[in-house]
gemmi code that builds the backbone of each chain (N, CA, C; Angstrom):
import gemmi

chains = {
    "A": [
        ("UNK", (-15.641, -7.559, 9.513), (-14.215, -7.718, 9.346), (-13.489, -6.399, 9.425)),
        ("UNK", (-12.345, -6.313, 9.032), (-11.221, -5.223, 8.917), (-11.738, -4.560, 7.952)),
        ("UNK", (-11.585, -3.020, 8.237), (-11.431, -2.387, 6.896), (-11.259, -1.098, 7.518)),
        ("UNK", (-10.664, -0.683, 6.099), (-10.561, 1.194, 6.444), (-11.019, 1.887, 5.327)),
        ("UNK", (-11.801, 2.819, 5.396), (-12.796, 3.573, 4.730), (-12.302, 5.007, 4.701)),
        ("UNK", (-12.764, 5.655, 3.364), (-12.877, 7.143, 3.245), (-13.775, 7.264, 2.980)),
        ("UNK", (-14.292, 8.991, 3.674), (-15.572, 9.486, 3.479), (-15.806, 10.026, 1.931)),
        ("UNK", (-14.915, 10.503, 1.049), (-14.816, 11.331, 0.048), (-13.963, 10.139, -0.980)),
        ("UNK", (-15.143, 9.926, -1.712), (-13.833, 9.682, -3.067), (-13.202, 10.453, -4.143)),
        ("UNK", (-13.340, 11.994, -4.228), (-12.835, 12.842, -4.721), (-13.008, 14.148, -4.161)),
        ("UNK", (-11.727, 14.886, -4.040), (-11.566, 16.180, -3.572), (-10.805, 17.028, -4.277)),
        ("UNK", (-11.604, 18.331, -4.605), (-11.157, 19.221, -5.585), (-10.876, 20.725, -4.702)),
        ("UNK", (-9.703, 21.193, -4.705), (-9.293, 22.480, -4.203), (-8.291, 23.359, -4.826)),
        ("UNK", (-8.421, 24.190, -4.407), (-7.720, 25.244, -5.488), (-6.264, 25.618, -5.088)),
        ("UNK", (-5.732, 25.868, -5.687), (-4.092, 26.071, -5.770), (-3.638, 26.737, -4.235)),
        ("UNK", (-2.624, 26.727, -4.244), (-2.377, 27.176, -2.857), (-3.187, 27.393, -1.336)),
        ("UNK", (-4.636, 26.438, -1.272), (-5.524, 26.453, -0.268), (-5.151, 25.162, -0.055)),
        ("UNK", (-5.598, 24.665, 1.403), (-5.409, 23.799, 2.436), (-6.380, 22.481, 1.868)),
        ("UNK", (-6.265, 21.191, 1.884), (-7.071, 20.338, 1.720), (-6.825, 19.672, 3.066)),
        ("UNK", (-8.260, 18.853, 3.372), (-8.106, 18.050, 4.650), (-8.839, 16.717, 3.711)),
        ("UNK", (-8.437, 15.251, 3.430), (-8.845, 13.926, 3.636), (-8.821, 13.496, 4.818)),
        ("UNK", (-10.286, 12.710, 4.953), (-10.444, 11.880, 6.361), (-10.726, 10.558, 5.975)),
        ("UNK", (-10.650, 9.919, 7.052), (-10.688, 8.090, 6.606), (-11.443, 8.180, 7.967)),
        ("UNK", (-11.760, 6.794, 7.839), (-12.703, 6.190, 9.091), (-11.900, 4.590, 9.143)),
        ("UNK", (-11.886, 4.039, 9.881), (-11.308, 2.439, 10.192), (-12.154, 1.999, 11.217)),
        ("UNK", (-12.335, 0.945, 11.169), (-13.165, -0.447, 11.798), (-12.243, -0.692, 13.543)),
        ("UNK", (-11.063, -1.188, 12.998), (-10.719, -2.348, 13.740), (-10.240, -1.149, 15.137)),
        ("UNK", (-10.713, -1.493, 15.888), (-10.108, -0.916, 17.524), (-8.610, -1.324, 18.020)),
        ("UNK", (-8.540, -2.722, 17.142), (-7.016, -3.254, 17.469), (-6.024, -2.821, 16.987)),
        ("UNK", (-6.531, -1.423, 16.157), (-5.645, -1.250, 14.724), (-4.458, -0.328, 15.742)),
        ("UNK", (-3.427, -0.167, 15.855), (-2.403, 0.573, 16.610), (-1.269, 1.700, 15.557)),
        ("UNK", (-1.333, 0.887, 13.969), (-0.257, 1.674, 13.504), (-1.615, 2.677, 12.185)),
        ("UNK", (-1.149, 3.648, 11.889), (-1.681, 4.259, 10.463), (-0.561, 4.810, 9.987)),
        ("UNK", (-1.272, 5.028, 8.569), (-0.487, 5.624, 7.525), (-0.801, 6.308, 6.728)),
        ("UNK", (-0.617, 7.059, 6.123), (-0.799, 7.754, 4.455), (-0.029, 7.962, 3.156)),
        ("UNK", (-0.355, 6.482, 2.109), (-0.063, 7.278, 1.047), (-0.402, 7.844, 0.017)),
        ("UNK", (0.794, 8.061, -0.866), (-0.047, 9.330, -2.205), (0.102, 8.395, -3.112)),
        ("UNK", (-0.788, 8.366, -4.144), (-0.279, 7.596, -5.744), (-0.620, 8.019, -7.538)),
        ("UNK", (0.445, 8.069, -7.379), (0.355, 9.123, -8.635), (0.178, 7.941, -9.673)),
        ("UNK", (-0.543, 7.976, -10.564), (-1.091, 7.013, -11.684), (0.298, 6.629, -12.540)),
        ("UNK", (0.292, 5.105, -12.624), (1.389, 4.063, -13.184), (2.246, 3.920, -12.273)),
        ("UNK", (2.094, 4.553, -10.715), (3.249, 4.406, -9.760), (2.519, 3.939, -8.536)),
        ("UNK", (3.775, 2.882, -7.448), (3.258, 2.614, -6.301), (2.999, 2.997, -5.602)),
        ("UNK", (2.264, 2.920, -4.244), (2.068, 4.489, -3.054), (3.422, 5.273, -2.449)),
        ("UNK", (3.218, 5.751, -2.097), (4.321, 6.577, -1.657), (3.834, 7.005, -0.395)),
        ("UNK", (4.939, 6.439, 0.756), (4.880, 7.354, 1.723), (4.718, 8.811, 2.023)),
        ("UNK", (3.284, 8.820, 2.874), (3.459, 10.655, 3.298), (4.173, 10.475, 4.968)),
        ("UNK", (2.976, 9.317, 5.399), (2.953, 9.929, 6.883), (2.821, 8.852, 7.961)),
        ("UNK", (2.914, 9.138, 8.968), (2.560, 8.070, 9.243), (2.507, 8.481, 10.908)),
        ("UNK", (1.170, 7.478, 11.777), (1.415, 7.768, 13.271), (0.993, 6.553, 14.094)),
        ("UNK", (1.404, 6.562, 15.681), (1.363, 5.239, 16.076), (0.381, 5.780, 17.058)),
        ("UNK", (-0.532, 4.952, 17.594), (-1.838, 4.928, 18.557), (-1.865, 5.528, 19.947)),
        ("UNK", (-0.214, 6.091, 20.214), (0.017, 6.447, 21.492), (-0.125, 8.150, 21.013)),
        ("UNK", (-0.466, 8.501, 19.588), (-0.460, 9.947, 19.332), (-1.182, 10.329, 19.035)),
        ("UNK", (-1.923, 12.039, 18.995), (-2.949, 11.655, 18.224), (-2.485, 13.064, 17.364)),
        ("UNK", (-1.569, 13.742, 16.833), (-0.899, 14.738, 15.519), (0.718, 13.875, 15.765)),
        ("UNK", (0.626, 14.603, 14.409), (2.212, 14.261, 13.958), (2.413, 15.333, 12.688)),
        ("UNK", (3.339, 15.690, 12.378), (3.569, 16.735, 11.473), (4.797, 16.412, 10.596)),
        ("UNK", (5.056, 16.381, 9.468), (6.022, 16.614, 8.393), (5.937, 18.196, 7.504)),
        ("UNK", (6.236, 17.874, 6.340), (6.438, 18.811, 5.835), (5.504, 19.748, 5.049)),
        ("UNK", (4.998, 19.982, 5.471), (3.482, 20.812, 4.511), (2.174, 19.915, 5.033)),
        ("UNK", (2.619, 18.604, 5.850), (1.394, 17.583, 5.777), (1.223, 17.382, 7.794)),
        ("UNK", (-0.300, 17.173, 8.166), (-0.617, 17.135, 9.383), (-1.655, 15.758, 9.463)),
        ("UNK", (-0.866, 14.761, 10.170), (-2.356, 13.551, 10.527), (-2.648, 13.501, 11.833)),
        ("UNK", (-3.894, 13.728, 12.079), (-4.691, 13.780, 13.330), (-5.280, 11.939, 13.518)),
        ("UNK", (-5.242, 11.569, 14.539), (-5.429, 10.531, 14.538), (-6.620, 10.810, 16.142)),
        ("UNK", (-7.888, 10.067, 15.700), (-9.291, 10.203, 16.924), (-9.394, 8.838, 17.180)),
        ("UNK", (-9.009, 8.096, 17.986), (-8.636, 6.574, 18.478), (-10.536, 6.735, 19.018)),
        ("UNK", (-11.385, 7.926, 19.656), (-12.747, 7.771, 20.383), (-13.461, 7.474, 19.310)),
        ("UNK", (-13.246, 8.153, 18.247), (-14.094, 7.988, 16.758), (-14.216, 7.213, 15.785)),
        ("UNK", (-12.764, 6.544, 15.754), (-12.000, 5.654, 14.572), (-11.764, 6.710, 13.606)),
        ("UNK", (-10.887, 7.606, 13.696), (-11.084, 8.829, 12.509), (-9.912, 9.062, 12.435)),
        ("UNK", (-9.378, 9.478, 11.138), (-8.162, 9.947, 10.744), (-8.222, 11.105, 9.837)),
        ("UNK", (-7.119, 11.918, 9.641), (-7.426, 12.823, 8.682), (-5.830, 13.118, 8.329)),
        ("UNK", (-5.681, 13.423, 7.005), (-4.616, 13.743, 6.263), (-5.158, 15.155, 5.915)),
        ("UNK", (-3.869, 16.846, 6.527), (-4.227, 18.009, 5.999), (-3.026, 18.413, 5.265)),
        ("UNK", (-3.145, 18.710, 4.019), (-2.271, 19.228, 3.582), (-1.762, 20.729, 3.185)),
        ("UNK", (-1.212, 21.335, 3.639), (-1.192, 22.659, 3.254), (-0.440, 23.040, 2.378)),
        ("UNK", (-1.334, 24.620, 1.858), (-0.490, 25.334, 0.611), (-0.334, 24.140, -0.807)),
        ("UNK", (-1.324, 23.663, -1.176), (-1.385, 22.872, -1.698), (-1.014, 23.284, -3.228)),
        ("UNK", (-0.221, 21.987, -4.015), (0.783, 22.524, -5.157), (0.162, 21.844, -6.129)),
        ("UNK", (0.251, 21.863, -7.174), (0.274, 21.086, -8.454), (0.177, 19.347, -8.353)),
        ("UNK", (1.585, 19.244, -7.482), (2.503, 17.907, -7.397), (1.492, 17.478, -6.618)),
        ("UNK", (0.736, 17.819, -5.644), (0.041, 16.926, -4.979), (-1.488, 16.679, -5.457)),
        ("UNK", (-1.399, 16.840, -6.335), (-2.654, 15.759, -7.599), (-2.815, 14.574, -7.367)),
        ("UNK", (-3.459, 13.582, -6.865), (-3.090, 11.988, -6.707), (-3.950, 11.012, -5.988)),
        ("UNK", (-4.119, 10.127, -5.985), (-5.178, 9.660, -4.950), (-4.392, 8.855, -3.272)),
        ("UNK", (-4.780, 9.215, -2.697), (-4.548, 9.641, -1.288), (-5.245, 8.314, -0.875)),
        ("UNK", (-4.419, 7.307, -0.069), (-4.829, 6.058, 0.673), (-4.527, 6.182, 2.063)),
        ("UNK", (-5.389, 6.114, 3.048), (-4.898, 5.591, 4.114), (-4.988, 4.232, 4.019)),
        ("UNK", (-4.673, 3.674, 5.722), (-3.972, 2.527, 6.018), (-3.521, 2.021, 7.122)),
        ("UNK", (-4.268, 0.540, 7.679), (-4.226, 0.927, 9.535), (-3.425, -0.432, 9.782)),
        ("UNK", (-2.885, -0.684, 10.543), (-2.150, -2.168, 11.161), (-2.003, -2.582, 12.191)),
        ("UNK", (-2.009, -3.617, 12.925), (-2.385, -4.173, 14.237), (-0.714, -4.800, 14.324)),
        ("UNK", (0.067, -4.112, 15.217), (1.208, -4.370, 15.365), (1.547, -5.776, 14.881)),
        ("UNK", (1.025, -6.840, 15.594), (1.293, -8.123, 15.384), (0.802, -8.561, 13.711)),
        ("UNK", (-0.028, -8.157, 13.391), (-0.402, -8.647, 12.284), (0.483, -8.106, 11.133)),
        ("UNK", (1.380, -7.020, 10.818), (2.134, -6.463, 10.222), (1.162, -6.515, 8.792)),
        ("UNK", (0.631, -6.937, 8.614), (-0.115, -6.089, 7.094), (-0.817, -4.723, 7.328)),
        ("UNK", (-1.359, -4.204, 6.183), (-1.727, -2.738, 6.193), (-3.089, -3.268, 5.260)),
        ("UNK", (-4.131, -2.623, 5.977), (-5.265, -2.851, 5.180), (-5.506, -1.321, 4.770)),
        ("UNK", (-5.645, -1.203, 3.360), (-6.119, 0.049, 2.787), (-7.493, 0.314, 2.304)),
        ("UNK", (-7.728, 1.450, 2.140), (-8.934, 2.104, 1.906), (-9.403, 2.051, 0.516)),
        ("UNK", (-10.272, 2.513, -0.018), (-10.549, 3.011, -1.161), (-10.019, 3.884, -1.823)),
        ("UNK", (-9.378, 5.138, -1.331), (-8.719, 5.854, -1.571), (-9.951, 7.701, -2.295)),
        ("UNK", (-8.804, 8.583, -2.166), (-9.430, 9.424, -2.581), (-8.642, 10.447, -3.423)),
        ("UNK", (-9.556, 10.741, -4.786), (-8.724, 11.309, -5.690), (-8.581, 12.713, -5.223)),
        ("UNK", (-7.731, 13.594, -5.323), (-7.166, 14.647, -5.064), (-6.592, 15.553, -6.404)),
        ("UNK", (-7.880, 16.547, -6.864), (-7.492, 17.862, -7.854), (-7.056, 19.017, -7.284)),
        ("UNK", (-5.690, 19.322, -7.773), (-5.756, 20.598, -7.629), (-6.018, 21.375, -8.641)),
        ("UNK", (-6.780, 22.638, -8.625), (-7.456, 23.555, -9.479), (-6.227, 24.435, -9.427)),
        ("UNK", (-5.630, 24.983, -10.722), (-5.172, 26.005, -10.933), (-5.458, 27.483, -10.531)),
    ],
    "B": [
        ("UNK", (19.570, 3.382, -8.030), (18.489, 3.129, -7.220), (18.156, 3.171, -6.301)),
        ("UNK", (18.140, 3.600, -4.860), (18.013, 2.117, -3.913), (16.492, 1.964, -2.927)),
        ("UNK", (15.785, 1.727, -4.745), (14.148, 1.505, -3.880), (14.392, -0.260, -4.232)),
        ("UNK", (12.641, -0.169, -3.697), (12.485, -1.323, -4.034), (11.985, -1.509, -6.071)),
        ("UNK", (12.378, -2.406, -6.691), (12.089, -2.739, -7.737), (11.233, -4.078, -8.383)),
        ("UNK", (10.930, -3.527, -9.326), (10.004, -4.759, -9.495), (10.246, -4.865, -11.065)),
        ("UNK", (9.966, -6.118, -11.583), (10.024, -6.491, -12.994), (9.253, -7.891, -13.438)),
        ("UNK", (8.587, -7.594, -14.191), (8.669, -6.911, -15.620), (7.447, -5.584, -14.865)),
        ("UNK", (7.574, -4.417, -15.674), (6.741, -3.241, -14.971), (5.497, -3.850, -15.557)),
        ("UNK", (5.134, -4.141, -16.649), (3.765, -4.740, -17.629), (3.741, -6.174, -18.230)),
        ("UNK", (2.517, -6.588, -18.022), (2.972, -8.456, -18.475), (1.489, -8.464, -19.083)),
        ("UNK", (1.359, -8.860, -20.430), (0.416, -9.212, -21.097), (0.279, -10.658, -21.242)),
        ("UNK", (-0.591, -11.333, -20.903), (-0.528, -13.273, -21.370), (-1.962, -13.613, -21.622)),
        ("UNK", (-2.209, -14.345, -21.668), (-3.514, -15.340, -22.342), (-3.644, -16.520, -21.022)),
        ("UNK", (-4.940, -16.487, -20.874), (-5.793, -17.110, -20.171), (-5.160, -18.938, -20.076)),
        ("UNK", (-5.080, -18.770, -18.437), (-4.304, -20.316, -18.749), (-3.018, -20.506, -18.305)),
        ("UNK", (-2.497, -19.266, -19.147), (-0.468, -19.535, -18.529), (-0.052, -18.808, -17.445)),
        ("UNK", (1.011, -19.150, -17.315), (1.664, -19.341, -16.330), (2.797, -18.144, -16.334)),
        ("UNK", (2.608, -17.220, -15.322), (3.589, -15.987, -15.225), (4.307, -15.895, -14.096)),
        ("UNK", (5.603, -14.828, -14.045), (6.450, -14.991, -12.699), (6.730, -13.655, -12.786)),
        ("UNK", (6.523, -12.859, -11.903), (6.914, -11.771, -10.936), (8.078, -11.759, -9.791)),
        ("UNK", (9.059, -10.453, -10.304), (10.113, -10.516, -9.359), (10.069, -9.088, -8.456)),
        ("UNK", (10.666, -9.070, -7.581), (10.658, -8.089, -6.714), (12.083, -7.936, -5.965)),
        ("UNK", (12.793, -6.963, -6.240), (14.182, -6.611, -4.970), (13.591, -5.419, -4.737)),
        ("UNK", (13.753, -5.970, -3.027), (13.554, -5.195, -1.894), (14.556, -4.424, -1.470)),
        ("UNK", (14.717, -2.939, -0.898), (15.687, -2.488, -0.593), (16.694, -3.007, 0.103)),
        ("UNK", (18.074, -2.938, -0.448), (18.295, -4.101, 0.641), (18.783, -4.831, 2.141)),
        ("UNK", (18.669, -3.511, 2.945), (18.467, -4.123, 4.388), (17.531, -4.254, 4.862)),
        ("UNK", (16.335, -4.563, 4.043), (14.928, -4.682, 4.800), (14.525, -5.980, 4.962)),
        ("UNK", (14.349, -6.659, 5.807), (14.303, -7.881, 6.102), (13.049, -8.194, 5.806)),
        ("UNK", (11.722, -7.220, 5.745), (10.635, -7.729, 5.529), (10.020, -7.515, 4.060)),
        ("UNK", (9.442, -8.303, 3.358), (8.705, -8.416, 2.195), (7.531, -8.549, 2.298)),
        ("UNK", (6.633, -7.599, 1.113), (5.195, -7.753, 1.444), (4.927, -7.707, -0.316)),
        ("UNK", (4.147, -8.433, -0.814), (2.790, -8.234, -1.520), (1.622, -8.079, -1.534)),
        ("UNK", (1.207, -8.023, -2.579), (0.021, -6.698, -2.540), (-0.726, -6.364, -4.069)),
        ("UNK", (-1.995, -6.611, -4.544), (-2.848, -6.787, -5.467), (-3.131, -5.231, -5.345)),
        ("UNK", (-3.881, -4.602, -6.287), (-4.330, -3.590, -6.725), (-5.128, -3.628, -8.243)),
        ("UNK", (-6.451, -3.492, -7.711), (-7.368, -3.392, -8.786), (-7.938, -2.071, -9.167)),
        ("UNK", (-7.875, -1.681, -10.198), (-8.248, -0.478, -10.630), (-9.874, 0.379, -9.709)),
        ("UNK", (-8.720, 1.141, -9.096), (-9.689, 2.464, -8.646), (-10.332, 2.079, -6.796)),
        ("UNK", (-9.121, 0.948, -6.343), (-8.966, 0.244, -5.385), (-7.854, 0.470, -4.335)),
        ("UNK", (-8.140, 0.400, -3.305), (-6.327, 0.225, -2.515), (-5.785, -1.046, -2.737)),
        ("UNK", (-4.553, -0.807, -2.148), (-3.890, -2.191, -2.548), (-4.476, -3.314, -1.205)),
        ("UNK", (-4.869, -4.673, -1.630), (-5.183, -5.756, -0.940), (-3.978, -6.875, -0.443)),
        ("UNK", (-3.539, -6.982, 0.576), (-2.379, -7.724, 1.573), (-2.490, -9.021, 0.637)),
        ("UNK", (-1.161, -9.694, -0.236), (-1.731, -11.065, -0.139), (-1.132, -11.796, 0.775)),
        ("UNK", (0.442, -11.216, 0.592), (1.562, -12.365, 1.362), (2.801, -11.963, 2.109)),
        ("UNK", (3.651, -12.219, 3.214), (4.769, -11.441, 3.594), (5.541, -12.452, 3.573)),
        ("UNK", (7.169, -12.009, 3.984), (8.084, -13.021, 3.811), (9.122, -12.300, 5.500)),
        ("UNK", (9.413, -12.533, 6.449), (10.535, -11.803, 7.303), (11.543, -12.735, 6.827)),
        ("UNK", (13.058, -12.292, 5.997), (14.118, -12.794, 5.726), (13.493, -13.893, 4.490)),
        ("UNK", (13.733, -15.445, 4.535), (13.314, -16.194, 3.926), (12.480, -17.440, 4.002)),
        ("UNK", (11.274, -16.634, 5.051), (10.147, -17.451, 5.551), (8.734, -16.691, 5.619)),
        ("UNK", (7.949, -17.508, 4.942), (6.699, -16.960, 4.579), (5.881, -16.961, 5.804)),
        ("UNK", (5.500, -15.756, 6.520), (5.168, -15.995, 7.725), (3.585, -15.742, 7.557)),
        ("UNK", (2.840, -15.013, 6.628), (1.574, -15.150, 6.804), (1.017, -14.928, 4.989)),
        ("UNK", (-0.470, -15.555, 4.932), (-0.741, -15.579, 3.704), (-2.090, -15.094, 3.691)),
        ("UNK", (-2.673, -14.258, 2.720), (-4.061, -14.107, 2.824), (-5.280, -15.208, 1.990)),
        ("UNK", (-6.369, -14.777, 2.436), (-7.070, -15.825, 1.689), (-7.550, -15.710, 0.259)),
        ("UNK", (-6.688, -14.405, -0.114), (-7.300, -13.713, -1.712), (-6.262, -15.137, -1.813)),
        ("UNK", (-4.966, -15.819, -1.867), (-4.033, -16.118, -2.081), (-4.203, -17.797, -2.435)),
        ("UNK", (-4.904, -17.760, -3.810), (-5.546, -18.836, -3.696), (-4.228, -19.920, -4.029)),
        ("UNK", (-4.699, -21.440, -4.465), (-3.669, -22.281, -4.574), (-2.924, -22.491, -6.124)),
        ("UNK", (-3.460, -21.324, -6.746), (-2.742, -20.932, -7.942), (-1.865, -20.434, -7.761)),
        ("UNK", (-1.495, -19.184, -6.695), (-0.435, -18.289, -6.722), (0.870, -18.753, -5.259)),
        ("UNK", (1.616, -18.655, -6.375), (2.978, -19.309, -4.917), (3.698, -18.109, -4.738)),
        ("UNK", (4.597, -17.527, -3.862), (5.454, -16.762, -3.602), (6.426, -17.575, -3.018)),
        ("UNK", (8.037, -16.919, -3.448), (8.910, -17.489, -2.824), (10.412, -16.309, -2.727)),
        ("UNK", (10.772, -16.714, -1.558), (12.234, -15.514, -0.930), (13.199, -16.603, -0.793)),
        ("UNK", (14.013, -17.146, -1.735), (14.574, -18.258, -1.133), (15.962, -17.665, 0.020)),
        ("UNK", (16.258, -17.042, -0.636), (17.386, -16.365, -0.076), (17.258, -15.187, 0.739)),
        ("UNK", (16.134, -14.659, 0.830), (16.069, -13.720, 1.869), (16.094, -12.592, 1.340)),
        ("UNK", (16.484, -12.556, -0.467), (16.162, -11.228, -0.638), (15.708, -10.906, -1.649)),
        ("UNK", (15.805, -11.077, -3.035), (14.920, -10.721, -3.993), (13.589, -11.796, -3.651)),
        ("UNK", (12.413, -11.136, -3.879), (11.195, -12.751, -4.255), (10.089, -12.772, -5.312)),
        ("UNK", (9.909, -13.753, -5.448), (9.404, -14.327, -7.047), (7.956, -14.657, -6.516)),
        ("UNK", (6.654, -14.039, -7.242), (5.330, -14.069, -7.234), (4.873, -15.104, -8.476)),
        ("UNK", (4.583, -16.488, -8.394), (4.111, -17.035, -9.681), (2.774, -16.862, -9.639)),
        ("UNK", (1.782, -16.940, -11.050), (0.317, -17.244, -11.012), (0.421, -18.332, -12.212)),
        ("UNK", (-0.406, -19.277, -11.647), (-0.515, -20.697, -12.751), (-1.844, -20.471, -13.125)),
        ("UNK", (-2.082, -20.471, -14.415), (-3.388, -20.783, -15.353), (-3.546, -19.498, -14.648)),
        ("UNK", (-3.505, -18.563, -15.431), (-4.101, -17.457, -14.990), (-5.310, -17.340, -15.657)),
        ("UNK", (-5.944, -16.331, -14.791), (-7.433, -16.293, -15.243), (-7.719, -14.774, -15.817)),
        ("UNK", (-8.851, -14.046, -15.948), (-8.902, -12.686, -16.202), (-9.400, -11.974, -14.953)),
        ("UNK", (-9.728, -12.759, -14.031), (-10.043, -11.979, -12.738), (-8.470, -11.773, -12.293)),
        ("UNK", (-7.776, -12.231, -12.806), (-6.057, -12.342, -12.337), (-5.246, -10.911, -12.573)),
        ("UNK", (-6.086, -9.961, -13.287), (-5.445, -8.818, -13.736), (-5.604, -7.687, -13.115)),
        ("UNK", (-4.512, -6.856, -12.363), (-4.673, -6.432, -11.771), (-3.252, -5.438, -11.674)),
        ("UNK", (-2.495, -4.561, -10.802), (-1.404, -4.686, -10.484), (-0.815, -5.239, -9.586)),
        ("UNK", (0.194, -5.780, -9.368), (0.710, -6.826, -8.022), (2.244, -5.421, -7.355)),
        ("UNK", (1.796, -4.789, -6.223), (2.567, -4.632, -5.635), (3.677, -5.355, -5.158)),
        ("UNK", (4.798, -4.623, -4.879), (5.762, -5.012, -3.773), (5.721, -4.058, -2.758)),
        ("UNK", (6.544, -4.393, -1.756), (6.720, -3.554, -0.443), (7.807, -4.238, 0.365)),
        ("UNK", (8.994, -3.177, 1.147), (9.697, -3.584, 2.075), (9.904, -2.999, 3.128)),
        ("UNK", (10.163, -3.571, 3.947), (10.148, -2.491, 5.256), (11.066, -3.320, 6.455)),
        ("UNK", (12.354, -2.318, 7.224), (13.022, -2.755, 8.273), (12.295, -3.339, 9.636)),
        ("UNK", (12.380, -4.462, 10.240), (11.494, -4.970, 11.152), (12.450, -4.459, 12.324)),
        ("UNK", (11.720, -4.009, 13.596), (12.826, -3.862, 14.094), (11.638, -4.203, 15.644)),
        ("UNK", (12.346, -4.557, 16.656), (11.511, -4.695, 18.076), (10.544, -3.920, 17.991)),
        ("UNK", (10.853, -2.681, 18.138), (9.623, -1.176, 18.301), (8.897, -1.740, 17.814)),
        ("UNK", (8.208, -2.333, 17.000), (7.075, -2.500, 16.068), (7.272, -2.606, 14.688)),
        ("UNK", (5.881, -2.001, 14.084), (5.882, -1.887, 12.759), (6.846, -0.683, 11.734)),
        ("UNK", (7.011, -0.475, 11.195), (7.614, 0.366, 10.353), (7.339, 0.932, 9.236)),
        ("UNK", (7.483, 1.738, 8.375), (7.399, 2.496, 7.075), (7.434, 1.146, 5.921)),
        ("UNK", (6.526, 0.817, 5.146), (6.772, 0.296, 4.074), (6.628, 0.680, 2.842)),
        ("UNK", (7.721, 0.513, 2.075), (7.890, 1.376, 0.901), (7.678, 0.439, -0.224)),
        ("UNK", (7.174, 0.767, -1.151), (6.356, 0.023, -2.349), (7.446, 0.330, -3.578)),
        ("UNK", (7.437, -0.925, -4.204), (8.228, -0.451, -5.145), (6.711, 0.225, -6.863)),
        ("UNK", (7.324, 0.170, -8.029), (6.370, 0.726, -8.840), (5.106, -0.402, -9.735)),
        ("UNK", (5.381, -1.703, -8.944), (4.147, -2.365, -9.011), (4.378, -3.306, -10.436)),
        ("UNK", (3.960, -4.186, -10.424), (3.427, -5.000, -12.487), (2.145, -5.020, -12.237)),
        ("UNK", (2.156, -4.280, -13.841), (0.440, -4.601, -14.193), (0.107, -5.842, -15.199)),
        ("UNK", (-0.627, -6.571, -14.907), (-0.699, -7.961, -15.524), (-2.164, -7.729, -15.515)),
        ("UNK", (-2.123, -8.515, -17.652), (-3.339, -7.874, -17.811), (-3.464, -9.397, -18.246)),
        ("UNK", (-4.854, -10.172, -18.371), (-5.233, -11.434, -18.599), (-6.000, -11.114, -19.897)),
        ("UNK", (-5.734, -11.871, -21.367), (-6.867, -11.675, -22.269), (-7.299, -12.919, -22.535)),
    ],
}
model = gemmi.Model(1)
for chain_id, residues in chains.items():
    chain = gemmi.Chain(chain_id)
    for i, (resn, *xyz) in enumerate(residues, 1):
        res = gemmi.Residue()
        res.name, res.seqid = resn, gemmi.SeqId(i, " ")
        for name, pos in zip(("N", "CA", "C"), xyz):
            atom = gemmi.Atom()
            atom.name, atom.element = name, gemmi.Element(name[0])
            atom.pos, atom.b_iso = gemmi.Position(*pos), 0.0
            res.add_atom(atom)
        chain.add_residue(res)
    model.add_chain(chain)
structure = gemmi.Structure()
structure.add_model(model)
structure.setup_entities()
């Protein structure tokens, strides 16, 4: 069936250094991804997001590489702060199907 | 405000009854989504709504739990006889549908419903 997977269920890095999360996904049909953050007692939160015709996209401190040959995704975040403590979901969707199947997710420390 | 919201944020009940979950969606977003979350889990798809028609349902979505958008814009999640596998948090989510495709869906801050 469907699913989308992370390799890491916890990642620990130190204050102002770069973290990279990667996911893996199943479905070949999958066309849309996403990434969000979730900070404990709260819903996900949009980071990112890219469509199957790309394979980077860039915001603000944050980079998703998308490997359509591999099924691979990766969320990098740079200069990494405090605030981004949280567990980190991707999330893939097949245009027509409009749901988002998510991952397991992966917790995210930053070390002082 | 102008996220999406959800209420009651926490719902405590006893095995058996019968609870209702509300959700306003931001409000030009025509699409509605729910969404289960079990501790230390992503969130699991149950149900969507485009405007005020339930266009797809999952099979977690058993014949205990109804959803309804009557109007197209706030919508109401019931669970009858709830059970303790029933506890969980129940997302919301909305998002603008537009030709292009899919879009950004934004979650509101979820109920946690705990079964004792």
């Amino acid at each position: 069936g469907e699913s989308v997977g992370l390799h890491l269920p916890t990642l620990s890095v130190q204050e102002g250094d770069n973290s990279i999360i990667n996911c893996a996904y199943s479905n070949s049909a999958s066309d849309y991804f996403i990434w969000y953050k979730q900070e404990s007692g709260k819903g996900p939160q949009f980071i990112i997001d890219i469509r199957s015709n790309m394979d980077k996209r860039q915001g603000q401190r944050v980079t998703v590489l998308l490997n359509k040959t591999v099924k691979h995704l990766s969320l990098q975040i740079a200069a990494t702060q405090p605030g981004d403590s949280a567990v980190y979901f991707c999330a893939d969707a097949v245009q027509g199907a409009q749901k988002l199947v998510f991952g397991q997710g992966t917790r995210l420390t930053i070390n002082p | 405000d102008t996220g999406v919201s959800q209420n009651p944020r926490h719902k405590i009940t006893k095995r058996g009854q019968n609870v209702t979950f509300r959700c306003d969606p931001i409000s030009e977003h025509n699409r509605l989504y729910w969404y289960r979350q079990t501790l230390g889990q992503g969130p699991e798809f149950l149900t969507y709504f485009q405007n005020e028609a339930q266009l797809e349902k999952s099979r977690l979505l058993s014949d205990r739990f109804s959803a309804e958008r009557p109007k197209g814009s706030f919508s109401t999640l019931e669970i009858q006889r709830t059970e303790q596998g029933d506890s969980a948090m129940y997302l919301c989510a909305s998002s603008l549908h537009e030709t292009s495709g899919l879009n950004e869906q934004f979650f509101g801050p979820g109920t946690r419903l705990t079964v004792l």
